[in-house]
N, C-alpha and C positions, 0 to 999 in steps of 0.2 A: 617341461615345455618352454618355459620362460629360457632356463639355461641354455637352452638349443636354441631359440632366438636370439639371444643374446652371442652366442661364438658365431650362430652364422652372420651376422651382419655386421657385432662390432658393437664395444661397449658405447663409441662415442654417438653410435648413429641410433642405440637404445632407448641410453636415459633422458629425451624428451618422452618418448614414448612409454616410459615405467608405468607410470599412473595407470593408462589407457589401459596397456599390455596386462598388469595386474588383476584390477578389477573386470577385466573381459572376459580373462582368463578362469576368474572364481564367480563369475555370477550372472554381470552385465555383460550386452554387447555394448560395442563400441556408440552405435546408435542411439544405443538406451542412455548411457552416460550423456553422451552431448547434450540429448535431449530433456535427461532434468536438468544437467547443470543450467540448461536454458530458462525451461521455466523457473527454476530455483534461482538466477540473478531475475529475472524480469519482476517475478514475486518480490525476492526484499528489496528489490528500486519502489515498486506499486507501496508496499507496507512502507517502508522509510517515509517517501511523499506522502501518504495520509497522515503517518503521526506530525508532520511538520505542517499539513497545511490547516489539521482541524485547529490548530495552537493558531497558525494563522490568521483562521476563519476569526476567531474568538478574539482575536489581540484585533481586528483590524473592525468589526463590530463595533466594540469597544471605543475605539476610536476615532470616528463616524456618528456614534451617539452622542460621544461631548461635544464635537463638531456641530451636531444638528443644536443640542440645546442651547450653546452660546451664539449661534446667530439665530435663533427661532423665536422671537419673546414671548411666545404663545406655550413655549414650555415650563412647568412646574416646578418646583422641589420634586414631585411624585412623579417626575419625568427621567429623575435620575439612576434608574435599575439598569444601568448601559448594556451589560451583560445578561437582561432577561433571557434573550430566544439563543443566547449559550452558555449557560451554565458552566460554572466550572467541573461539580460532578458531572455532566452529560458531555461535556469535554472528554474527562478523563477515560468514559467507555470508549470514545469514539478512538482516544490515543489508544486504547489495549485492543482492540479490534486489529487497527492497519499493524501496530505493534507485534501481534501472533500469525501474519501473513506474515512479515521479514523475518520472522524468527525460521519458521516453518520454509522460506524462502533460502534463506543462508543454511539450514540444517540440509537439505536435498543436494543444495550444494559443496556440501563438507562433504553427504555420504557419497557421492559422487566421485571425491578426491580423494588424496591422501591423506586428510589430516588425523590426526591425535585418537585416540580413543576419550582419551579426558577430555578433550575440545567438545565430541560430540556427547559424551555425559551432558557435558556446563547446557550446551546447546537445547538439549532436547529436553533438560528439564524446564531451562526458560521458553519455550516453545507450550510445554504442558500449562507450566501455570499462567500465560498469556492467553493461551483460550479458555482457559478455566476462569479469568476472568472477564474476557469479553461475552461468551456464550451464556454462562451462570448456566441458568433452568434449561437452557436448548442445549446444553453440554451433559445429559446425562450420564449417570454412575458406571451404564456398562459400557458407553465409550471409552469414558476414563481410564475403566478398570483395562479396555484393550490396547489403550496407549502407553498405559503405567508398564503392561507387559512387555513392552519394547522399548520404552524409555529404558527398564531396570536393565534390562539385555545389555544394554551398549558396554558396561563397564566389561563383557569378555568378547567384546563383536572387534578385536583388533584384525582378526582376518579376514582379510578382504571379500572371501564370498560371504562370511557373513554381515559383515558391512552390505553385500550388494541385496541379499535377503532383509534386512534391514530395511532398506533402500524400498526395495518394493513393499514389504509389511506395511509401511508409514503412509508409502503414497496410497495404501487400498485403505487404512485405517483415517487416513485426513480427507476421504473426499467430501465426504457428508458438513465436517466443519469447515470446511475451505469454502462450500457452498456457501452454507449459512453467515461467515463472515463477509462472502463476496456483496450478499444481499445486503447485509448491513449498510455495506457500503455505500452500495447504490443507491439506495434511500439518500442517504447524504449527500450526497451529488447530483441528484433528479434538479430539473428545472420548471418541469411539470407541471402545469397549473393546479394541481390540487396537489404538490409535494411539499414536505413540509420539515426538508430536512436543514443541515447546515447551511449548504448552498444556498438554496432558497431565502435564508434569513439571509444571509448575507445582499444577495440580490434587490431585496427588498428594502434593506438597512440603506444600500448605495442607491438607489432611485427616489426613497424619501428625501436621502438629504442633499440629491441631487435637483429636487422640486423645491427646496427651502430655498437653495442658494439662490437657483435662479432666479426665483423671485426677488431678492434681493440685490441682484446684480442687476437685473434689467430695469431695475428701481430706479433709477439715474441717478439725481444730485439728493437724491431726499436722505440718504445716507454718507456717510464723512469717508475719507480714504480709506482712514485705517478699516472701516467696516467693511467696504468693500474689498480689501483686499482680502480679508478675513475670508469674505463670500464664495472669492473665487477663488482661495485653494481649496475651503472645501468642495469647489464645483471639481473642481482639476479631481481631488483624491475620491467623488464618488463615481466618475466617468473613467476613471484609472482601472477602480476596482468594478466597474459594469463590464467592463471588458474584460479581464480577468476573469470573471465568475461565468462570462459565456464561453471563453477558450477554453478553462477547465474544466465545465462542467462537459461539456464535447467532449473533448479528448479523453476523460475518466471514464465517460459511459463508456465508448467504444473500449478503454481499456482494460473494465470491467467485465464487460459481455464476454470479448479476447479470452479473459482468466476463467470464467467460467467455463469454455468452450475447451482450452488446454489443459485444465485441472481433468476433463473427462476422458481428452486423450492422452494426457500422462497415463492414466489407470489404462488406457488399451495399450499402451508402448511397453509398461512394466508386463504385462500377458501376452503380447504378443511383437515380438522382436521385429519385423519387418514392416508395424505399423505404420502408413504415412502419417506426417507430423505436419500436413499443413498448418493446422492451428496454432501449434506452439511457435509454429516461426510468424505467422501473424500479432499473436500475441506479443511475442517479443517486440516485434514493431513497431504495435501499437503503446507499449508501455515507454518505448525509446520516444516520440513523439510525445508524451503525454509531459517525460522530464524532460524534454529541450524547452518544449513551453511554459513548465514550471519556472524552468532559469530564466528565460526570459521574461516574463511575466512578476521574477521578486524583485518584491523593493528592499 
């Protein structure tokens, strides 16, 4: 079939088109393709920006705390746990979390394309052991056991419809963990009055040492320059990061809710070829929107 497209049209007017023509031809439609390669970049942008911003959250905490107790005098030695409300282990989950969505985000997007058989071996086993350590105990054994079976696959899936079987295998076998990491997430990023995740610490970190400063600052003359100068960056860096913590906590819900809602119709596009895809194309949107404001938003 390919051959015959190919003489009727002309080698040069083909090979843009090989990849598409390939995998259509063995598996996917055309449809189906665009549509993970969509969610599969929106997902590892969403994964990448969480592992960088929970490292954020925690460096910028951090930061903010030593701020508050050197202009605070009312703070202790026993004041010093800068990093209480982020851990560095409760760190490291939160990086293996957003870490097993770009994993799983870039793997949809390889089975999507051309690439390697070996590539998606590398891929898919770091995809397996990334939720194996995000999930632990909500990852159980017979999941495992049905992703192990299609991880091992990959080293003979070079041809393309079984790449495209693949393709669909994974997306019916990750919806349940795609959920459960989406959740995680959202915890993290709530702003909630009763949430109690990184966000929130963070938020909380910037409005304390946002109330120190200004005390000090509206203080007048009863303090020296250099203090007040002191006062007011950390006034400037907790009104920096107040603002920060409500643009991305915004933009992440909605970009979050978006992934949940496309993770449900990837699974009807892989079943059903002519599914409309309005959510994955909102999704996408919304995750495009979520990294413009991350770049504008880093210091």
């Amino acid at each position: 079939m390919i051959r015959t497209i190919i003489k009727r049209l002309g080698l040069h007017l083909v090979l843009p088109l090989l990849p598409v023509l390939l995998l259509s031809a063995c598996g996917l439609t055309s449809h189906q393709i665009i549509k993970t390669q969509s969610f599969g970049s929106a997902t590892a942008s969403m994964g990448k920006l969480g592992e960088e911003e929970f490292i954020n959250i925690r460096r910028d905490i951090i930061a903010m705390n030593k701020e508050l107790v050197a202009i605070d005098n009312s703070k202790l030695a026993n004041s010093l746990n800068f990093d209480k409300a982020v851990p560095a282990e409760d760190t490291s989950k939160r990086v293996a979390a957003s870490k097993a969505l770009k994993l799983y985000g870039e793997l949809l997007s390889q089975l999507a394309s051309e690439d390697r058989t070996e590539d998606l071996q590398k891929s898919a086993n770091a995809l397996l052991d990334a939720t194996s350590t995000a999930l632990k105990d909500n990852f159980p054994d017979d999941k495992k056991s049905a992703l192990t079976s299609v991880v091992a696959g990959f080293g003979s899936l070079w041809i393309a419809r079984k790449k495209a079987d693949a393709a669909k295998r994974i997306v019916l076998a990750y919806q349940q963990p795609v959920k459960e990491l989406v959740e995680l997430l959202q915890h993290d990023f709530s702003l909630e009055d009763d949430a109690e995740g990184y966000i929130k610490a963070y938020d909380v970190t910037a409005k304390r040492l946002k109330n120190a400063s200004m005390r000090l600052v509206n203080a007048g003359d009863k303090y020296s320059v250099l203090e007040r100068d002191r006062a007011v960056q950390a006034l400037v860096l907790s009104e920096t990061n107040i603002t920060r913590v409500a643009e991305l906590s915004n933009k992440a819900k909605n970009a979050l809710k978006g992934l949940q809602k496309a993770n449900v119709e990837l699974v009807s596009v892989m079943n059903n070829q002519k599914y409309t895809t309005d959510d994955i194309k909102e999704y996408a949107r919304q995750v495009q929107e979520l990294v413009n404001s991350y770049q504008v938003l880093s210091k």
